[in-house]
DSSP file (Angstrom, degrees, kcal/mol; ACC not computed):
  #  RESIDUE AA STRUCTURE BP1 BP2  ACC     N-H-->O    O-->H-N    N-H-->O    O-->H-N    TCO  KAPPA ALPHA  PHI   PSI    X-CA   Y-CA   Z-CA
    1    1 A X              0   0    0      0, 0.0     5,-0.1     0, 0.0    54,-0.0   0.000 360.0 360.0 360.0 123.1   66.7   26.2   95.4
    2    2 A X     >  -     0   0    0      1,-0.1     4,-1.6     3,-0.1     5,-0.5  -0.261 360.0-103.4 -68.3 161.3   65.1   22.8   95.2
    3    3 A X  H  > S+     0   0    0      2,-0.2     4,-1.6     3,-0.1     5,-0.2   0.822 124.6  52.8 -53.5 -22.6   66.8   19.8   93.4
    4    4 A X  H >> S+     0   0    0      1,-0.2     3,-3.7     2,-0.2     4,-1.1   0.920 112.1  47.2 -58.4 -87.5   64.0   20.4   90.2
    5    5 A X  H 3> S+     0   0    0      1,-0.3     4,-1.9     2,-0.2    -1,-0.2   0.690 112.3  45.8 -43.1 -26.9   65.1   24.2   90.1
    6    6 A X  H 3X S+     0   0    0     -4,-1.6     4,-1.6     2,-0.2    -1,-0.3   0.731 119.3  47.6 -91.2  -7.4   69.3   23.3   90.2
    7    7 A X  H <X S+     0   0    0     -3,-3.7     4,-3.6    -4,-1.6     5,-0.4   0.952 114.4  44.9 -69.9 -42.2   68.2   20.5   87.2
    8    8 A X  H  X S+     0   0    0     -4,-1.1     4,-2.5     1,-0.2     5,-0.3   0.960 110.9  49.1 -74.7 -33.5   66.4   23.0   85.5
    9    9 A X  H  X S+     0   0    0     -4,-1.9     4,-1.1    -5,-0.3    -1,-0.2   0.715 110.7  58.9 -67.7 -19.0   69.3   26.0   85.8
   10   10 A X  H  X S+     0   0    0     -4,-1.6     4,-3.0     2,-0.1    -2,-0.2   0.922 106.4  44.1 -62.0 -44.6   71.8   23.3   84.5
   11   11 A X  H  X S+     0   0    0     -4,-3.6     4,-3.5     2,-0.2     5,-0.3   0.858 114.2  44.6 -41.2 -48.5   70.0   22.8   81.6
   12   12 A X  H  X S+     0   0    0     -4,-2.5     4,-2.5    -5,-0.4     5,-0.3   0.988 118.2  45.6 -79.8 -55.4   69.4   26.2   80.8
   13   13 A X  H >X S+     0   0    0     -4,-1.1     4,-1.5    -5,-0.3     3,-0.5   0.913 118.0  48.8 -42.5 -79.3   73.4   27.1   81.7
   14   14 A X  H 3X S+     0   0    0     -4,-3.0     4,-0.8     1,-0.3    -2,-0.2   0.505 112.1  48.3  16.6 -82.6   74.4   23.8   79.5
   15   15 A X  H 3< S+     0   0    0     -4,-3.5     4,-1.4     1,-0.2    -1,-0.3   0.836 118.6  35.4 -55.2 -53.8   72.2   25.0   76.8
   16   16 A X  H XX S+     0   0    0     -4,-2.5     3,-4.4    -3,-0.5     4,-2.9   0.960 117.6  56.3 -56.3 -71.4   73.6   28.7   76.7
   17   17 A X  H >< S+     0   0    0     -4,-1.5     3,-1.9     1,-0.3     2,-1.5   0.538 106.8  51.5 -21.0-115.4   77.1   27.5   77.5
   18   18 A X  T 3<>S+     0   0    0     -4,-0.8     5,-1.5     1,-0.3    -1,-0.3   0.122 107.6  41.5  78.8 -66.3   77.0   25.6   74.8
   19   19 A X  T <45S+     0   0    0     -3,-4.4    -1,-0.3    -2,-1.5    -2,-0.2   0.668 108.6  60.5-109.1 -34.6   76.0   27.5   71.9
   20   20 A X  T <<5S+     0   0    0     -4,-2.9    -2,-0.2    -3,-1.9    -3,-0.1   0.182 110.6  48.2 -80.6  31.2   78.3   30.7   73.0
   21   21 A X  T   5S-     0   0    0     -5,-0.3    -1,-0.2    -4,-0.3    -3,-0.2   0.392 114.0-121.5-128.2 -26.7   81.2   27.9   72.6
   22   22 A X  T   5 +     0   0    0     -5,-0.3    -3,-0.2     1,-0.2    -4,-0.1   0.771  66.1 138.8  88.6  17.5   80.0   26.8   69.4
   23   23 A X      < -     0   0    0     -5,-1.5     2,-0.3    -6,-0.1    -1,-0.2  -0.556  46.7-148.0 -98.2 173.5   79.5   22.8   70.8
   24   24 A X        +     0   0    0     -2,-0.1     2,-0.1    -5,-0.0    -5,-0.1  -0.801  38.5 161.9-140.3  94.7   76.3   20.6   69.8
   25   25 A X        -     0   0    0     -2,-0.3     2,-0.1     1,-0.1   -10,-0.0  -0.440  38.7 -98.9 -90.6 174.5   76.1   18.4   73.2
   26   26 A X     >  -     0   0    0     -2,-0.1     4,-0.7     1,-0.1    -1,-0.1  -0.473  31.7 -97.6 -94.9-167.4   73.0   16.5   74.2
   27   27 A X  T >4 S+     0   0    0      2,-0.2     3,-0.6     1,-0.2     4,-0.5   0.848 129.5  46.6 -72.5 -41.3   70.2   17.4   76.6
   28   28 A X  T >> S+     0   0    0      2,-0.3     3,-1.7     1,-0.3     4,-0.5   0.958 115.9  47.4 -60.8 -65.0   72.1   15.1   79.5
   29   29 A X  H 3> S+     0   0    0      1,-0.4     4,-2.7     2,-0.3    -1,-0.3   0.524 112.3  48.7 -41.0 -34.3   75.7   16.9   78.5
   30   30 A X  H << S+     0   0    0     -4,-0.7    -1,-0.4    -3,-0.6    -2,-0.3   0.519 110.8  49.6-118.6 -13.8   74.1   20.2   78.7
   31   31 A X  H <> S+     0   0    0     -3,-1.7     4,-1.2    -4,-0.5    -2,-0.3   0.462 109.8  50.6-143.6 -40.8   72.7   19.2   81.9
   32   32 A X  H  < S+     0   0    0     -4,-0.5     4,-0.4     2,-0.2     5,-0.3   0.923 114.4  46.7 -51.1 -77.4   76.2   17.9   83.3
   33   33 A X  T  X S+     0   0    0     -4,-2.7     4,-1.7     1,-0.2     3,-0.2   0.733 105.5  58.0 -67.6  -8.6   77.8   21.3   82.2
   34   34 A X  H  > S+     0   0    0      1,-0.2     4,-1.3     2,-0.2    -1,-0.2   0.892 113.1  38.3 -79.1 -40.1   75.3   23.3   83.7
   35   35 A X  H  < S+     0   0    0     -4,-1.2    -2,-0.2     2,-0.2    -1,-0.2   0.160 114.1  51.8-111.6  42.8   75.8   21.9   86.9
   36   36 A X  H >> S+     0   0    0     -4,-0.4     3,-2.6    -3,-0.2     4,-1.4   0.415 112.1  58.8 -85.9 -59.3   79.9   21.6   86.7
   37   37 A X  H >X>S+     0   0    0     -4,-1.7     4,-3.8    -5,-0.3     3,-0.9   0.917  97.9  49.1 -49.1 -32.1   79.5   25.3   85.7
   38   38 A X  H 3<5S+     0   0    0     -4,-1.3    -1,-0.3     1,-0.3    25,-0.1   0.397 110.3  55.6-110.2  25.0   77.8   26.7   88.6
   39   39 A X  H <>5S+     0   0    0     -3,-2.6     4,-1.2    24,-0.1    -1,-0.3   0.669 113.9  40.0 -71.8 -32.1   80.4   25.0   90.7
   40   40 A X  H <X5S+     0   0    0     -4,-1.4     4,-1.5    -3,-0.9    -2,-0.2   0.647 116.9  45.2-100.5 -16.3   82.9   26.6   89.0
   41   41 A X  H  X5S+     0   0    0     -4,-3.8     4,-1.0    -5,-0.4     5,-0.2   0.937 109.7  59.2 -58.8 -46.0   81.1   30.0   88.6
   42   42 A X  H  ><S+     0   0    0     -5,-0.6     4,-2.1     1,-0.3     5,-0.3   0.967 109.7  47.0 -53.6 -71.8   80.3   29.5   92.4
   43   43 A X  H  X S+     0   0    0     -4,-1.2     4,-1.3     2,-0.2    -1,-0.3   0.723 111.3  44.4  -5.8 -64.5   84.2   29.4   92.8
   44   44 A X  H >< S+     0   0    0     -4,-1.5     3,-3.1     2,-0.3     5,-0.3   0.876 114.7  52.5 -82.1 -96.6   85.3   32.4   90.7
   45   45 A X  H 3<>S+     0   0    0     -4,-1.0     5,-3.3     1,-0.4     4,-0.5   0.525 114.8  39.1 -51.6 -31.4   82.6   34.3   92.3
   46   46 A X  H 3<5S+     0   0    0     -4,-2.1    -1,-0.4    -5,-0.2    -2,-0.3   0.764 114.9  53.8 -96.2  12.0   83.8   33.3   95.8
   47   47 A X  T <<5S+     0   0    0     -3,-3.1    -2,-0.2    -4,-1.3    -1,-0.2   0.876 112.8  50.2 -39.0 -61.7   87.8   33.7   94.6
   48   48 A X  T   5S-     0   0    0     -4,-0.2    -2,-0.2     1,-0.1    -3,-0.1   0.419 116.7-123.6 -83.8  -2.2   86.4   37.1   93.7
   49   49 A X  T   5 +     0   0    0     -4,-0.5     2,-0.3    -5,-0.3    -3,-0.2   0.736  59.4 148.0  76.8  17.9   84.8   37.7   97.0
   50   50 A X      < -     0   0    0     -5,-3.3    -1,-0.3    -6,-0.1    -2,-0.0  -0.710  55.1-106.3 -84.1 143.7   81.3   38.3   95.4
   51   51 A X        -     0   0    0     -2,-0.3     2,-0.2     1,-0.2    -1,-0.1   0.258  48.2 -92.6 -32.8 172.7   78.1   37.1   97.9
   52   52 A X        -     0   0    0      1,-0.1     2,-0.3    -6,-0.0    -1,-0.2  -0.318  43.1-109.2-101.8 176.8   76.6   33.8   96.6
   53   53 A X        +     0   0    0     -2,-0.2     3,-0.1     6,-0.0    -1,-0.1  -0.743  30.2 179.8-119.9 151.1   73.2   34.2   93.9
   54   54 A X        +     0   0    0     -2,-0.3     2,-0.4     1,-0.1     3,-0.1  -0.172  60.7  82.3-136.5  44.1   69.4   33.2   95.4
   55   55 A X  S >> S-     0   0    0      1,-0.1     4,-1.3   -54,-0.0     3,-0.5  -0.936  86.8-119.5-129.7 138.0   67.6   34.1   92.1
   56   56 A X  H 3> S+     0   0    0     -2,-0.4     4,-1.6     2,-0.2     3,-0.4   0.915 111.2  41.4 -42.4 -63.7   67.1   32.2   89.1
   57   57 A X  H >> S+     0   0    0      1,-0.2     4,-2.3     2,-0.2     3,-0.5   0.971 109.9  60.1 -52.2 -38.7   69.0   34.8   86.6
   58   58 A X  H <> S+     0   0    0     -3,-0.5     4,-1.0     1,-0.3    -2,-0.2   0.797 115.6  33.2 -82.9 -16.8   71.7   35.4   89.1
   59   59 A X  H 3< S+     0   0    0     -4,-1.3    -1,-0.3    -3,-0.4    -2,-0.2   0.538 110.6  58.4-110.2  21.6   72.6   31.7   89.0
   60   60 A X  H <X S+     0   0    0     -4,-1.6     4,-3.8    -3,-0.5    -2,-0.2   0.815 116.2  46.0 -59.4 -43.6   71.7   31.0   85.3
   61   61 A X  H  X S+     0   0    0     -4,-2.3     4,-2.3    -5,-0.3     5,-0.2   0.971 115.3  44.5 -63.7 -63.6   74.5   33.8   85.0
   62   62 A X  H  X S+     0   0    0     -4,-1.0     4,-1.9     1,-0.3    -1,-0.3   0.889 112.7  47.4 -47.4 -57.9   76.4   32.3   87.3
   63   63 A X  H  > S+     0   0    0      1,-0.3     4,-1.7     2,-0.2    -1,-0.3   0.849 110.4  52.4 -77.1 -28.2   76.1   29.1   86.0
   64   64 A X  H  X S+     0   0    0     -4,-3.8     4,-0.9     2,-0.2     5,-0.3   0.832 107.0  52.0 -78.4 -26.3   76.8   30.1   82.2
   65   65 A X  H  X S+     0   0    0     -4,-2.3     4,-1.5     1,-0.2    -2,-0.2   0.935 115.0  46.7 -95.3 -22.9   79.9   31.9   83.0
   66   66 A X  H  X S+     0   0    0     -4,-1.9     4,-0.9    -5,-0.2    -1,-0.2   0.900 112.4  45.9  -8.3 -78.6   81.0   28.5   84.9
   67   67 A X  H  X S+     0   0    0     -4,-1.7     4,-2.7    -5,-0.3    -1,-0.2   0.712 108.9  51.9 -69.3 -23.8   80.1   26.3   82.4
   68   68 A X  H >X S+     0   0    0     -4,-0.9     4,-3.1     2,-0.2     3,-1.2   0.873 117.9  44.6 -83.9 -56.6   81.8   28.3   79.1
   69   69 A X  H 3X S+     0   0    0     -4,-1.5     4,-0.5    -5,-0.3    -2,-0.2   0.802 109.8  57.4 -50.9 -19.7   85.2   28.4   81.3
   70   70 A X  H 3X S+     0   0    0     -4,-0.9     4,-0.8   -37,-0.2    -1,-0.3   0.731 113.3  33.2 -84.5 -17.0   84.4   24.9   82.1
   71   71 A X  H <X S+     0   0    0     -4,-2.7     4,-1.2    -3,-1.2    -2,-0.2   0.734 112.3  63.9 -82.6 -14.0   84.4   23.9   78.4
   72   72 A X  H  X S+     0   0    0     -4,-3.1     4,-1.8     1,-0.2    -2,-0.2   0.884 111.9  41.6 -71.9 -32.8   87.3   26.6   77.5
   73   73 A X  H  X S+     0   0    0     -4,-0.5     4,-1.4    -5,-0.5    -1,-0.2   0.843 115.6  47.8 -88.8 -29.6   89.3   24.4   79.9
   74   74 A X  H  X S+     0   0    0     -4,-0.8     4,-0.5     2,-0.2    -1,-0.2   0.713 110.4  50.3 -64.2 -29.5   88.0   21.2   78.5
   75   75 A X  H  X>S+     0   0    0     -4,-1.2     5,-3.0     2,-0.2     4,-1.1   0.821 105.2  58.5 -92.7 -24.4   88.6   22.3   75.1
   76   76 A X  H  <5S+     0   0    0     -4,-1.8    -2,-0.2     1,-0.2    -1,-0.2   0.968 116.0  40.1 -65.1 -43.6   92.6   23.4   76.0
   77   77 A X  H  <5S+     0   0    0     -4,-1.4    -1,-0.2     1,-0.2    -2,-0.2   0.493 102.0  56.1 -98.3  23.2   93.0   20.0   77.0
   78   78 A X  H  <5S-     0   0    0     -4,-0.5    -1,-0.2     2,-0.4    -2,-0.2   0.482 115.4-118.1 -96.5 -35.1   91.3   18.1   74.8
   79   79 A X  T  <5S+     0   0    0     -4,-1.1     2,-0.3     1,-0.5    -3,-0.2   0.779  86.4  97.8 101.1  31.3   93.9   20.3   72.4
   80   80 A X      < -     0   0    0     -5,-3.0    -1,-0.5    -6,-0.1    -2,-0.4  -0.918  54.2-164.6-150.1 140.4   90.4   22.0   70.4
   81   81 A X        -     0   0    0     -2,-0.3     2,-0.4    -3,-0.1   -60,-0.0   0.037  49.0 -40.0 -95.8-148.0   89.0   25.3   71.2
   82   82 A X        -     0   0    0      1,-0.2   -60,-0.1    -2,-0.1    -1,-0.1  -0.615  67.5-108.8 -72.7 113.7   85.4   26.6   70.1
   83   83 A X              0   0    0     -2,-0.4    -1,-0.2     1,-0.2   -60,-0.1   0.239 360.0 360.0 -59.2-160.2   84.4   25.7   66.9
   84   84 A X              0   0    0    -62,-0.1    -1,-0.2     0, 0.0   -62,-0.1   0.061 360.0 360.0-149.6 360.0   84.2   28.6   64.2
């Protein structure tokens, strides 16, 4: 994937990420956590012994389940979960 396609699959992770957490980040932030998630999705998937993704849904997916586990971990130590 070129660098335009992993900007644009942060965003879009961020954004999703993001609203299934309950945060209101900006466009930059959501763009940060999209691509810290799908480092850490990349992780868990190769922890879990899963192949790596070469399509745009399989690493939006990838990159949202990343990114919410990277704000569930952010938000434990920060001492705040998701707002309600």
């Amino acid at each position: 994937m070129s660098f335009i396609g992993w900007i644009i699959v942060g965003i879009i992770a961020g954004w999703i990420a993001e609203k299934i957490m309950g945060r209101d980040d900006s466009l930059i932030m959501n763009l940060i956590i999209g691509l810290v998630g799908a480092f850490v999705g990349g992780g868990i998937l190769k922890l879990l012994g899963i192949g790596g993704s070469n399509g745009w849904i399989l690493s939006i997916v990838t990159a949202v389940v990343g990114a919410v586990v990277f704000l569930w971990i952010v938000g434990l130590i920060r001492g705040r979960g998701a707002k309600k």
